[in-house]
DRENDO-1510 file (C-alpha; in Angstrom, 1 decimal, always signed):
<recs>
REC; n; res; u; v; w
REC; 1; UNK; +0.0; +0.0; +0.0 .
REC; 2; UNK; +1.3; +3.6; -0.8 .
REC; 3; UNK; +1.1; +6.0; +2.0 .
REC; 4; UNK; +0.4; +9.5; +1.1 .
REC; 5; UNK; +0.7; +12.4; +3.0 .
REC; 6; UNK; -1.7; +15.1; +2.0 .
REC; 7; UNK; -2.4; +18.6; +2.9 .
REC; 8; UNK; -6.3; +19.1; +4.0 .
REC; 9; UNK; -8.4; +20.2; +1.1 .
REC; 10; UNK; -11.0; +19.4; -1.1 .
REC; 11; UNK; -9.4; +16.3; -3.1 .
REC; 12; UNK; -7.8; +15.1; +0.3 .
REC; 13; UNK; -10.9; +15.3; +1.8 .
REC; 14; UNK; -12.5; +13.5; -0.8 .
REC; 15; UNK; -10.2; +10.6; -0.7 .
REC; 16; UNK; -10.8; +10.7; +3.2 .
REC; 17; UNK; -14.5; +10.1; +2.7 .
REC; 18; UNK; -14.0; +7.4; +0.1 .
REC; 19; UNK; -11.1; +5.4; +2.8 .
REC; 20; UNK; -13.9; +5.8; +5.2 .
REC; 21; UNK; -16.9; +4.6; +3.5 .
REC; 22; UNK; -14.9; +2.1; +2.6 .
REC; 23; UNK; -14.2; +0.8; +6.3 .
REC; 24; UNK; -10.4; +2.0; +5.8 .
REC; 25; UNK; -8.2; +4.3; +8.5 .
REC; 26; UNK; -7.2; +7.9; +8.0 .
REC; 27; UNK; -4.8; +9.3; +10.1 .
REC; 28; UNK; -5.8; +13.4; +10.7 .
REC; 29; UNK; -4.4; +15.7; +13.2 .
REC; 30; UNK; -5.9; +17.5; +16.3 .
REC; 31; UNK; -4.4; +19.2; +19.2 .
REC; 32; UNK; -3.0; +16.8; +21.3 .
REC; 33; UNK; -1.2; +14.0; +18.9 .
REC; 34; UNK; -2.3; +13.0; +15.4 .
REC; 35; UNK; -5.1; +10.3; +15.6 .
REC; 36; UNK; -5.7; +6.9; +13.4 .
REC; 37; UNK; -9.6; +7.4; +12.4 .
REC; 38; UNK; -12.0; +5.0; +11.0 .
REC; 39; UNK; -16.2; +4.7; +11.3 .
REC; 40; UNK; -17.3; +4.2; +14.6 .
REC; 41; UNK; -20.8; +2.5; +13.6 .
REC; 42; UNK; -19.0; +0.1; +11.8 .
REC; 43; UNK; -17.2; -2.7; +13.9 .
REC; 44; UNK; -14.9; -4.4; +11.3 .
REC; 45; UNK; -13.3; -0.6; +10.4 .
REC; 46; UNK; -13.1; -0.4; +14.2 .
REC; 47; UNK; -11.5; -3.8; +14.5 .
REC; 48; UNK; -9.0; -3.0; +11.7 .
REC; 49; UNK; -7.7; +0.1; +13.3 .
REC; 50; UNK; -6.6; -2.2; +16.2 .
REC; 51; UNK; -4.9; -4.8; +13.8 .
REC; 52; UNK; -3.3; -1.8; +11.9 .
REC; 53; UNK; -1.7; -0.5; +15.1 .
REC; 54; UNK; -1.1; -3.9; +16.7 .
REC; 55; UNK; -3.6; -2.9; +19.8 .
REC; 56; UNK; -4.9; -5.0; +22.2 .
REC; 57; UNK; -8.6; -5.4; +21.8 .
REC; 58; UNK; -9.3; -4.4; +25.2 .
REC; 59; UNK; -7.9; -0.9; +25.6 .
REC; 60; UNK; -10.9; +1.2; +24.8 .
REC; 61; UNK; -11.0; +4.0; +21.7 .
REC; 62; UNK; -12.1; +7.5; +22.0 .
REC; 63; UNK; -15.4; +8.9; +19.2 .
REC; 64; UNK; -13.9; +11.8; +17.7 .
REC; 65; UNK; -17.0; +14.6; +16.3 .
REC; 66; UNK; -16.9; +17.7; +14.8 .
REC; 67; UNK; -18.4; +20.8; +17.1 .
REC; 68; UNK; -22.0; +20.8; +15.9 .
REC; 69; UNK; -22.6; +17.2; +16.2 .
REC; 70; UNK; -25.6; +16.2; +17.8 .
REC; 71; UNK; -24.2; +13.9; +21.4 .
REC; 72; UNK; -27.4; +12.8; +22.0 .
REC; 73; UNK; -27.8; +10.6; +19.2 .
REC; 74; UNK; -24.6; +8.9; +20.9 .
REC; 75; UNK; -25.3; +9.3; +24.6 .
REC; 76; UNK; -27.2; +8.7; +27.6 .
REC; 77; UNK; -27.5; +11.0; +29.7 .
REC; 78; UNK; -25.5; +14.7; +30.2 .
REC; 79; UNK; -25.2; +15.7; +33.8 .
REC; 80; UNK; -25.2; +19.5; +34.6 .
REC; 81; UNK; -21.3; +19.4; +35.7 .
REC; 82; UNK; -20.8; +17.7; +32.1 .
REC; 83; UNK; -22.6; +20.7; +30.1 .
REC; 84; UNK; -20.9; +23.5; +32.5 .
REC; 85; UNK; -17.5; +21.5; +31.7 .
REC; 86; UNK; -18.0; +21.0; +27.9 .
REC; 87; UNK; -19.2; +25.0; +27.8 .
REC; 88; UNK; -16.1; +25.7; +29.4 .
REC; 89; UNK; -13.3; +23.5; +27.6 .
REC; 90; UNK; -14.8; +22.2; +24.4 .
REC; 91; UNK; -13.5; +22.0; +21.8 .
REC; 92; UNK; -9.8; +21.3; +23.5 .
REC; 93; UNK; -8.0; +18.0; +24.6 .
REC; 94; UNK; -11.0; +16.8; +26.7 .
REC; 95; UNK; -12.1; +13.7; +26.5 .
REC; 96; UNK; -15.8; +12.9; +28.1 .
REC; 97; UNK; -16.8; +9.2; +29.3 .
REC; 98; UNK; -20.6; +8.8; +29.3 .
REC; 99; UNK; -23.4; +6.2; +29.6 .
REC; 100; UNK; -23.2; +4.6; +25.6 .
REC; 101; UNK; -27.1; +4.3; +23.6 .
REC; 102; UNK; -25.2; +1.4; +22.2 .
REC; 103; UNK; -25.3; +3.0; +18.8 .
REC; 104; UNK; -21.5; +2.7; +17.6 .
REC; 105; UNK; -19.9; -0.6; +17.8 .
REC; 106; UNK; -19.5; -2.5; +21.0 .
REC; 107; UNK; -15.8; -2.6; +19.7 .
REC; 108; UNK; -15.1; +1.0; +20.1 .
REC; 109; UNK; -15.6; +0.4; +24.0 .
REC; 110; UNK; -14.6; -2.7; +24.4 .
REC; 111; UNK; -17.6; -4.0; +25.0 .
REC; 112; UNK; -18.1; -1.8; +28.2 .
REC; 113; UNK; -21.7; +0.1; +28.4 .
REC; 114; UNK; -19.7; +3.6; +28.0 .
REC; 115; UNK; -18.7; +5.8; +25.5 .
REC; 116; UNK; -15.6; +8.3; +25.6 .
REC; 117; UNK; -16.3; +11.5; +23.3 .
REC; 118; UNK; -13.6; +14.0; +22.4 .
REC; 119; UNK; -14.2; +17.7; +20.3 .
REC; 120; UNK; -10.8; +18.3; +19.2 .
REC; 121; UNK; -9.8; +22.3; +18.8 .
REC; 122; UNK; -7.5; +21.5; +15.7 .
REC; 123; UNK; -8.9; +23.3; +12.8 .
REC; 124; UNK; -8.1; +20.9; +10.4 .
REC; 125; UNK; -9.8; +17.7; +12.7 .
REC; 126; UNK; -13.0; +20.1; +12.9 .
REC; 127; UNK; -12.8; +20.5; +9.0 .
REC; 128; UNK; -12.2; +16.4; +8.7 .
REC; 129; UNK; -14.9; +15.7; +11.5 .
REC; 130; UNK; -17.2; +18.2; +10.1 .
REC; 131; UNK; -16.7; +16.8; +6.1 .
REC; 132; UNK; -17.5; +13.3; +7.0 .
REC; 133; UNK; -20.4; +14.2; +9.6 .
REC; 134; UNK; -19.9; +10.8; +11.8 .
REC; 135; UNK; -18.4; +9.7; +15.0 .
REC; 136; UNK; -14.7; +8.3; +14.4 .
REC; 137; UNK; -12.9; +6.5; +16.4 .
REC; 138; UNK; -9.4; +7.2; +16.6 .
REC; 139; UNK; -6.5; +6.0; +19.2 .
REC; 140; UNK; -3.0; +7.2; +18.4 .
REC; 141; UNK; -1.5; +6.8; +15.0 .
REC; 142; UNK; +1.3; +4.8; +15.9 .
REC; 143; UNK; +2.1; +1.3; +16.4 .
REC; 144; UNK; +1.1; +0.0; +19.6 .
REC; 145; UNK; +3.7; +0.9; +22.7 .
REC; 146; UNK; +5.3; +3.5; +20.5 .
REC; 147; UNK; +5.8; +7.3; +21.4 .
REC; 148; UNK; +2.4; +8.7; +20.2 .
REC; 149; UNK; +3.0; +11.0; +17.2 .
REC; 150; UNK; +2.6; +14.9; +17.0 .
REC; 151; UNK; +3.6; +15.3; +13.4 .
REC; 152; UNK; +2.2; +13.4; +9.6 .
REC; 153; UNK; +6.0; +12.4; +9.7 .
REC; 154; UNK; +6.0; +10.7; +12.9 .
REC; 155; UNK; +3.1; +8.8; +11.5 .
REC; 156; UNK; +4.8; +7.8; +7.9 .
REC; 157; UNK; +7.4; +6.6; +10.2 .
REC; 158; UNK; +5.3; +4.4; +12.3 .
REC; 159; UNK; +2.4; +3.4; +9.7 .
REC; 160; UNK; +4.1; +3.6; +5.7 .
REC; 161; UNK; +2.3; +0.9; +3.9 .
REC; 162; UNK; -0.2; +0.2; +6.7 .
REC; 163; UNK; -2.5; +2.8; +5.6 .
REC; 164; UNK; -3.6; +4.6; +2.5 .
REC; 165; UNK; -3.8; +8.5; +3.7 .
REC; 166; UNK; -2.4; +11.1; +6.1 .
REC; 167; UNK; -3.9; +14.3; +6.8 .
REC; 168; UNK; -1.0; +16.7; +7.5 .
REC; 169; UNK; -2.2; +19.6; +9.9 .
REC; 170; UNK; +1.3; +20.3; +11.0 .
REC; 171; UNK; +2.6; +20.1; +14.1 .
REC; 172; UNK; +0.1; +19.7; +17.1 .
REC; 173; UNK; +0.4; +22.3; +19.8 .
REC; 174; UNK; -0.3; +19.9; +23.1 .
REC; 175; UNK; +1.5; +17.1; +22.3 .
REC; 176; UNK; +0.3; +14.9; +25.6 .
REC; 177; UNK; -3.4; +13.4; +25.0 .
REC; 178; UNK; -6.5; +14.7; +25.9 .
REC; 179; UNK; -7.6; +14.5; +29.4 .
REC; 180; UNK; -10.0; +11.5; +30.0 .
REC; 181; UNK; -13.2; +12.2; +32.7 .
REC; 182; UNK; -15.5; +10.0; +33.7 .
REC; 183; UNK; -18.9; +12.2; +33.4 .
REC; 184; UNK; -21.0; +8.8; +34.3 .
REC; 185; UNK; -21.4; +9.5; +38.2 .
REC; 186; UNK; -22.7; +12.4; +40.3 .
REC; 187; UNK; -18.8; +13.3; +39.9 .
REC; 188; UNK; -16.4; +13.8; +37.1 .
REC; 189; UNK; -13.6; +11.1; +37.5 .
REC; 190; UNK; -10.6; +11.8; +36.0 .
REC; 191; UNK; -9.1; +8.6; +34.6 .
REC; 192; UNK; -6.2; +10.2; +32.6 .
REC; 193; UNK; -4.2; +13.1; +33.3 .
REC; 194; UNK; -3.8; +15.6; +30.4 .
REC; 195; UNK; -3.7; +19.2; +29.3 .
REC; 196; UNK; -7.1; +20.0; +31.3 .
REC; 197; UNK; -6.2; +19.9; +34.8 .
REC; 198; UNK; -7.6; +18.7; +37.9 .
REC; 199; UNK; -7.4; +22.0; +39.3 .
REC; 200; UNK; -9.2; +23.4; +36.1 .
REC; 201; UNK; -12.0; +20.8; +36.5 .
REC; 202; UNK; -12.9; +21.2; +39.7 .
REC; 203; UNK; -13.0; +25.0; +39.4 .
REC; 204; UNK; -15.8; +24.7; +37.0 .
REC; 205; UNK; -17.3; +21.4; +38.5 .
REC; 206; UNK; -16.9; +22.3; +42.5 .
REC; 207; UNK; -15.7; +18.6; +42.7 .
REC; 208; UNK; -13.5; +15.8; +41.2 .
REC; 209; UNK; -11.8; +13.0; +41.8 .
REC; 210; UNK; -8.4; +10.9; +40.7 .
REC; 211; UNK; -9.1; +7.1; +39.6 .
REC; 212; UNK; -6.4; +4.6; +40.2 .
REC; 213; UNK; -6.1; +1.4; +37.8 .
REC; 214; UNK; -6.2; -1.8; +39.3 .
REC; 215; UNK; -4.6; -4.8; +37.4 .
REC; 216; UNK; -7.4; -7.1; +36.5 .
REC; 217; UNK; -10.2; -4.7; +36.1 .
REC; 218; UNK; -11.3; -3.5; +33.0 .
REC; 219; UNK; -9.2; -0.4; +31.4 .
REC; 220; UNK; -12.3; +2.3; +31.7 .
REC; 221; UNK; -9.8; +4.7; +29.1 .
REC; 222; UNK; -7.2; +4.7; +26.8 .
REC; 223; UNK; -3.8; +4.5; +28.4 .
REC; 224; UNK; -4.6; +3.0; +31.5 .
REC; 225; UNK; -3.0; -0.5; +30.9 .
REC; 226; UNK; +0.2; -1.8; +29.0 .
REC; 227; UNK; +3.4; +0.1; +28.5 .
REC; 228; UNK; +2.9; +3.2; +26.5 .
REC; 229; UNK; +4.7; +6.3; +24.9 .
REC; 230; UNK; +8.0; +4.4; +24.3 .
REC; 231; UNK; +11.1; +4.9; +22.4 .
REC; 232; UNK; +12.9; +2.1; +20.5 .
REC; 233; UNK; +16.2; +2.3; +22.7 .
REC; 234; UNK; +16.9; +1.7; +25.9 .
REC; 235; UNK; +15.2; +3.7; +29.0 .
REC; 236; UNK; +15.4; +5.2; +32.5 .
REC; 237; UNK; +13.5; +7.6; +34.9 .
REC; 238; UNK; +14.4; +9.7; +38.0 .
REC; 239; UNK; +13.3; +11.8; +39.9 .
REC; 240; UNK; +13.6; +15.6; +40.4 .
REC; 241; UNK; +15.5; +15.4; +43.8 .
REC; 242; UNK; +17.7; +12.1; +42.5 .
REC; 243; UNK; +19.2; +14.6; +39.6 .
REC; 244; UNK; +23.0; +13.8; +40.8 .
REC; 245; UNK; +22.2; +9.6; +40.5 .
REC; 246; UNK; +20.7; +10.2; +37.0 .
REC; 247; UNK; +24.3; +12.8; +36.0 .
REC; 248; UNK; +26.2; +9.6; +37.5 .
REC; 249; UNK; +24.3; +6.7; +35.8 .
REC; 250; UNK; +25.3; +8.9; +32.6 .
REC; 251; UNK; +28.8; +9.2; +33.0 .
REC; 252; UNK; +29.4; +5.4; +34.0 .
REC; 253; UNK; +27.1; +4.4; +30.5 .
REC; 254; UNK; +29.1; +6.8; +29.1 .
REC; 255; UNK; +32.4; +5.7; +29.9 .
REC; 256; UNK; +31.3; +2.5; +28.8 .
REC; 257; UNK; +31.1; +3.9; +25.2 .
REC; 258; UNK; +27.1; +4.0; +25.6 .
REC; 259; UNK; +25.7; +6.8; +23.3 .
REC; 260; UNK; +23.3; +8.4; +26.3 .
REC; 261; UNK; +21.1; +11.2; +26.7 .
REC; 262; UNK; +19.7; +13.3; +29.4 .
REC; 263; UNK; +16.1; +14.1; +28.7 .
REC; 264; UNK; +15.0; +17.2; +31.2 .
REC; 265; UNK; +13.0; +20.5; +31.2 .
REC; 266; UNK; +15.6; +23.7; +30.6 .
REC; 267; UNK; +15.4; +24.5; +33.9 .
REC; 268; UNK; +17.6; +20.8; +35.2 .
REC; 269; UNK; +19.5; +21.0; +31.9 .
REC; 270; UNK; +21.1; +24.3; +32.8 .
REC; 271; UNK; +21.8; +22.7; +36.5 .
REC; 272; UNK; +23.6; +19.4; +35.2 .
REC; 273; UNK; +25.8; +20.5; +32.3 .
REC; 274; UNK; +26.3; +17.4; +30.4 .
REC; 275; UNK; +26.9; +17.4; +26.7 .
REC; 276; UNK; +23.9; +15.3; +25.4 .
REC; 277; UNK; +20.8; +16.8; +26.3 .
REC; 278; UNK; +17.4; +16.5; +25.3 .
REC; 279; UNK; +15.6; +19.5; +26.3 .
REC; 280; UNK; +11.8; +19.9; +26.7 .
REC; 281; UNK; +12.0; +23.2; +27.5 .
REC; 282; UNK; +10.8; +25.8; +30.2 .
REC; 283; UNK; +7.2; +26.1; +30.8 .
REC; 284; UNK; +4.2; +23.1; +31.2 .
REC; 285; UNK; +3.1; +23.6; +27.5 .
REC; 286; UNK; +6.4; +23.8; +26.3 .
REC; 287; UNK; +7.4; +20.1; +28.1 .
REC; 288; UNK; +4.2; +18.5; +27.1 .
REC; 289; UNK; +4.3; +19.6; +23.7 .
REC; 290; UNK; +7.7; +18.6; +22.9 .
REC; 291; UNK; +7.7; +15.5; +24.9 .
REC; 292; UNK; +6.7; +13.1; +22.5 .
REC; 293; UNK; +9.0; +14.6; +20.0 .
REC; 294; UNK; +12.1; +14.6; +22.1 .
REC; 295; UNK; +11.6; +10.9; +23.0 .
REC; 296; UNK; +11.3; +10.2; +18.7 .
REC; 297; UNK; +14.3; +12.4; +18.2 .
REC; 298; UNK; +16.0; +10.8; +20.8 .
REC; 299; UNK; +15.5; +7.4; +20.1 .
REC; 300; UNK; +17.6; +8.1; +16.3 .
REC; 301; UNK; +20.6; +9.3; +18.1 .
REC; 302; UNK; +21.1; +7.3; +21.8 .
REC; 303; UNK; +21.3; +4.0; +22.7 .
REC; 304; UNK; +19.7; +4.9; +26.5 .
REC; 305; UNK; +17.8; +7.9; +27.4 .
REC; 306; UNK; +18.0; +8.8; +31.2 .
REC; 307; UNK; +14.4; +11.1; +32.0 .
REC; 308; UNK; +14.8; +13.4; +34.8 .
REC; 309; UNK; +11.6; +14.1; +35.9 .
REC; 310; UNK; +10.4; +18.0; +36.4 .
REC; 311; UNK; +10.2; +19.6; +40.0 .
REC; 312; UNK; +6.7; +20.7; +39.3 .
REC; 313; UNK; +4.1; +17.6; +39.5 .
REC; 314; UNK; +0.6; +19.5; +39.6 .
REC; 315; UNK; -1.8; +20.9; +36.8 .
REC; 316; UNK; -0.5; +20.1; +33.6 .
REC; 317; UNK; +2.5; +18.2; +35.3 .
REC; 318; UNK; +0.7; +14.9; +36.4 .
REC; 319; UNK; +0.3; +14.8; +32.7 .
REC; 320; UNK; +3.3; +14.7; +31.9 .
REC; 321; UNK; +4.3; +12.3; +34.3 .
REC; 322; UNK; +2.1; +9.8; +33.7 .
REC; 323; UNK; +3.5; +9.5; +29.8 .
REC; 324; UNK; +7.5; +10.0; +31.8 .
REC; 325; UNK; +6.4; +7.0; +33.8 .
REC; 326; UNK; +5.1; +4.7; +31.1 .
REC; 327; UNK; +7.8; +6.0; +28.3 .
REC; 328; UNK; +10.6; +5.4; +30.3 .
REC; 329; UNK; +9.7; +4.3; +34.0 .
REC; 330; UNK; +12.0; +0.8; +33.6 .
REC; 331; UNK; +14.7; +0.0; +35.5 .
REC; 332; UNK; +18.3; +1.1; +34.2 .
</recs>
C-alpha cells in the first residue's frame, strides 16, 4: 500500500470520505497528537484500526465529532457538571466518558456500556470531522507501545504501507493526549491526566476526583493498561531530587562507550551541564508539547535515554508524568 501524506483540502478530503466509506483508516491531526480514524458505527473498520496498530482489543477508543454534532444521538445522559465543563473547555483536549445508547460498535468500547467522546480544537480535525459528519474513532496513529505522534512524519514513520492516507495539519500544539473524565457519576472522575487539569475541572465542576487502575479490572480509558509512549532504545527515569544519581548513571554508560542522553526540562539542563541533552523546554506547554517529539528524536541518536523528571508535578504536570512513567519508568 502507498502511504500519502496530503495537505487538508478538497481532493484530500474526498479521498478521506472514500477510505472511510470504505471501512479504511485515515490518520488526521488534532491538538493533542495525530489520531488513526476510521467509522465508529462500523465494527470491522473499528477492528481494523486495532490490527493496523497492533492494539490490544481491550484498551478502549475515543469517538472523535466535529463541534455541531448532535451527542445525544450517541449518549445517555449529560449531567449538569458535564454541560458547565464541555461549555467551558470544548473543543480542546477533553475527553468525556458517558453512559453509551449502544449506537456505535460495541468494539469502540470494548464492550463496556460507556462511551468516551472527544471535540478536538485542531482546525483541520473540525474541517475532517465536520466533512464526513460521523463519529470516528481514533487511538493514536502509531504502532502499539510506540511514542504517540505529533507530526504526519511521525506517523509515515510508524504506519508507511499500513494505511492509505495522512492528513498533515502540522505540528500539534499539546503534544500529551487529551484528558480523559469519567462524566457517568454524580462526579467527574478523572481517569487520565492531560492538558485539562484537575485543578481546572474542579474550578468549573466544584468537585473531582483521581481514579487509580487496578490490574485485573477493565481499562475504563485509553492509556490506563500496558506500556505506552516508548522509544525504541533503551530507557530510565528519575526523579527531580535524585538529579545527581541520574548525571552519575550517565557518565558510567558513558564511559562505557554508551551513546546516552539526558532528557530534562531547561530549567535541570542548565543545572547538570552534560553534553547530550534532550531539552523539553521551560514552561508546562512547552514540556508537554515537545515531549513526545524529544523521546522520537531521541530514540535516532542514543542508545539509552536517562528522563529526569520536572520539580513541578501538579496541573499540567501529572500529565506529563504519567507518559515520563510509562515511556521510560524501567529499571536502568
Amino acid at each position: 500500500m502507498n502511504t500519502k501524506i496530503l495537505e487538508i483540502d478538497k481532493n484530500s478530503l474526498k479521498l478521506s470520505k472514500e477510505i472511510i466509506e470504505d471501512a479504511g483508516a485515515v490518520a488526521f491531526p488534532t491538538e493533542t497528537v495525530y489520531g488513526l480514524g476510521a467509522n465508529a458505527f462500523n465494527t470491522s473498520a473499528v477492528e481494523n484500526i486495532f490490527k493496523i496498530k497492533g492494539r490490544p482489543n481491550d484498551n478502549p477508543l475515543i469517538v472523535h465529532v466535529h463541534k455541531d454534532y448532535d451527542l445525544n444521538t450517541l449518549v445517555d445522559y449529560v449531567p449538569d457538571y458535564a454541560v458547565r465543563l464541555a461549555k467551558a473547555f470544548l473543543p480542546g483536549p477533553l475527553t468525556m466518558v458517558y453512559k453509551s445508547k449502544g449506537k456505535v460498535s460495541s468494539a469502540v468500547s470494548c464492550g463496556l456500556d460507556t462511551l468516551a467522546v472527544r471535540i478536538p480544537s485542531h482546525n483541520g480535525a473540525q474541517t475532517f470531522l465536520k466533512y464526513l459528519d460521523l463519529p470516528i474513532a481514533a487511538p493514536s496513529a502509531n504502532v502499539s507501545k510506540h511514542v504517540s505522534p505529533t507530526s504526519a512524519e511521525h506517523v509515515f514513520n510508524d504506519l508507511n504501507g499500513k494505511i492509505e492516507l495522512i492528513l498533515d495539519g502540522g505540528k500539534c500544539s499539546g503534544g500529551i493526549e487529551s484528558t480523559v473524565l469519567d462524566c457517568t457519576g454524580e462526579i467527574p472522575v478523572v481517569l487520565r491526566s492531560g492538558l485539562v487539569t484537575r485543578e481546572m475541572i474542579e474550578k468549573v465542576a466544584g468537585f473531582c476526583t483521581e481514579y487509580a487502575y487496578k490490574e485485573g479490572v477493565a481499562a475504563r480509558s485509553p492509556g490506563m493498561k500496558y506500556k505506552h509512549y516508548s522509544p525504541a532504545c533503551r530507557t530510565g527515569l528519575y526523579a527531580y531530587n535524585e538529579r545527581q544519581l541520574a548525571i552519575n548513571e550517565y557518565n558510567a554508560e558513558h564511559g562505557k562507550g554508551v551513546n546516552v542522553y539526558i532528557m530534562c526540562d531547561g530549567k535541570t539542563a542548565k543545572e547538570i551541564g552534560v553534553d547530550h541533552i534532550l531539552n523539553l523546554g521551560f514552561t508546562e506547554n512547552e514540556i508537554a508539547a515537545n515531549l513526545y517529539s524529544k523521546l522520537r528524536e531521541g530514540e535516532k541518536v542514543a542508545e539509552l535515554i536517562i528522563a529526569i523528571a520536572p520539580e513541578k508535578q501538579d496541573g499540567v504536570m501529572a500529565g506529563v508524568m504519567n507518559r515520563l512513567k510509562k515511556a521510560c519508568g524501567s529499571n536502568l
